[in-house]
Structures are given as C-alpha cells and as structure tokens.
N, C-alpha and C positions, 0 to 999 in steps of 0.2 A: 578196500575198494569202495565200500559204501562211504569213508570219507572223504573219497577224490570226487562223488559226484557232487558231495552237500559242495564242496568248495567250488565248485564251477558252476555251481548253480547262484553262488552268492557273489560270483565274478561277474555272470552273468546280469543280474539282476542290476548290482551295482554299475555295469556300463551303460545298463540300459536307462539306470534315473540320470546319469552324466548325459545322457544323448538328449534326454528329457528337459534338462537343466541348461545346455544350450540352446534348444529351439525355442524357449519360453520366452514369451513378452513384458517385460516390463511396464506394467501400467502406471501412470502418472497422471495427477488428475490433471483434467483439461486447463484449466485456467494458472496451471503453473507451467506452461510452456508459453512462449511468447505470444500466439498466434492466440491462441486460450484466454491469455490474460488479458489481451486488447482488448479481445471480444466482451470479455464481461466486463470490466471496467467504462466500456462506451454502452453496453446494454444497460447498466444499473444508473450514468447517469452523472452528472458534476457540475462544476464549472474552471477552465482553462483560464490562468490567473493573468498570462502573457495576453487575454483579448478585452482586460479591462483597465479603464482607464485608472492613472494615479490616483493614491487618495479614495478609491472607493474603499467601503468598509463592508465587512462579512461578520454574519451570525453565522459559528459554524456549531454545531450542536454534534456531540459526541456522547459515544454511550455513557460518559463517565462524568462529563465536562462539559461547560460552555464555551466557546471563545468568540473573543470578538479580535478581527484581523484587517489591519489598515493594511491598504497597498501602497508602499512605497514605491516600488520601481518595479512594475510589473515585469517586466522582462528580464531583470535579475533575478525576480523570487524575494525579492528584499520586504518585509512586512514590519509592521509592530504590530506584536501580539500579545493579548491579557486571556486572562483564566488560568484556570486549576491551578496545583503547586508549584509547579517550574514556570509560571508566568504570574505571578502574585499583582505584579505590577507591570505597567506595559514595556514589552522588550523589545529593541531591534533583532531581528533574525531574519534566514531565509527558510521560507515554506518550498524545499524541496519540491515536494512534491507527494502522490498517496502510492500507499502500495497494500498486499496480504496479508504483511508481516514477514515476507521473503524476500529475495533478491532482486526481484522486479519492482520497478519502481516507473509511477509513471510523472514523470517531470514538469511541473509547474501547474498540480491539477488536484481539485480537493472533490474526491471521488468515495459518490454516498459507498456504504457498506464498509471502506477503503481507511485503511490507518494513514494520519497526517505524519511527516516523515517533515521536525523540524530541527535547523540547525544553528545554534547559539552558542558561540563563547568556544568551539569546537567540538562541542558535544551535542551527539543524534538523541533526539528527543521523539519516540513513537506515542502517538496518542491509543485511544482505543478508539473504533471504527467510529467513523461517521454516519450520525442518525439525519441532518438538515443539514443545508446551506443556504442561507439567502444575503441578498444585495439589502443591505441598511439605506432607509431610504432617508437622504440626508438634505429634502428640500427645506424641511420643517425649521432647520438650520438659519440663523443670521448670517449675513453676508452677502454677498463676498466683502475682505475684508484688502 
C-alpha cells in the first residue's frame, strides 16, 4: 500500500512538470527575430550601398581587417574589394549585405557592429563585425579622365 501512494505521487508530480513544460515561454533574444533585428541594425547605424553613387569607394574597418570597397553597380551589390586573406588583391564580388552571424541578413547594407556577408567565385565569405565605415574622399584625385 505505501508503494501505490510513492507511485502516484510521482505520476503526479510528473504531469504536473509536463503541464509546466507546456505553458513555458520560449525566449529568444530580441534582435534575432525580425522586428528585433531591424531595430538594432538602424539603431547602431551604416550605410545602404543601393543610395550611392557608382565608383564611390569605402574604408570599411573590421575587427579583424581593413577593406577598401569600390562600388561598382550599386544596386546589384557588385563591388571590388581588397583586404585581408580572401581578398589579397582586388576582387569583383557582391557585398551582400550585413548581418549577426545568423540567418537575417540585411541586403545591400554595411551595418557598424554587423558581419559583411560577401559573395565570390560562389563562395560566402563572413567578415568579423564592423568597427567604421567611411566614404573615401576622392576629390584629391586627377581627373576626370
């Protein structure tokens, strides 16, 4: 008899963490849901590669890296780009776009804090987060030619 009640007491127990285990929330950090990730990616900051003109040039400064990024066809995402190991020398590719590190990605946009998300030869090349960005100022330049 005393071991029909431990049993029911441990049925008991058990439906009760299952009832528990249903109503629980799943948390998920903010910025890994869409509405999250907008949010911080336009709080911390960039620049949208589709609202400049061809041929401007970018110092993009990374934790890791420097690059310097011609725009070729801004609104493709088309660039040449030099720095670190996988760009030794300058390569056409497309600058995607920045993202976490996860599945969000935000499209045509090199976004401070934000990994560069570049594509060459068929192969994703992630940077390490972006520290700068600036517009290379290219008056100092002869020309036009």
């Amino acid at each position: 008899m005393g071991d029909t009640k431990s049993v029911t007491s441990i049925t008991t127990v058990e439906m009760e963490r299952a009832a528990a285990l249903e109503t629980e929330e799943l948390l998920v950090p903010r910025r890994c849901t869409l509405d999250g990730f907008a949010e911080e990616a336009s709080r911390r900051g960039g620049m949208d590669l589709a609202e400049l003109p061809a041929l401007t040039r970018l110092e993009v400064q990374t934790q890791n890296t420097a690059y310097e990024v011609t725009l070729l066809s801004p609104l493709e995402s088309k660039v040449l780009i030099r720095g670190g190991r996988f760009f030794a020398e300058p390569a056409e590719s497309y600058l995607c776009g920045s993202s976490y590190g996860g599945n969000l990605l935000k499209v045509s946009w090199v976004g401070l804090g934000m990994r560069l998300e570049v594509m060459r030869e068929g192969r994703r090349i992630v940077t390490s987060p972006v520290q700068s960005v600036n517009v290379l100022d290219d008056t100092s330049l002869p020309g036009p030619f």
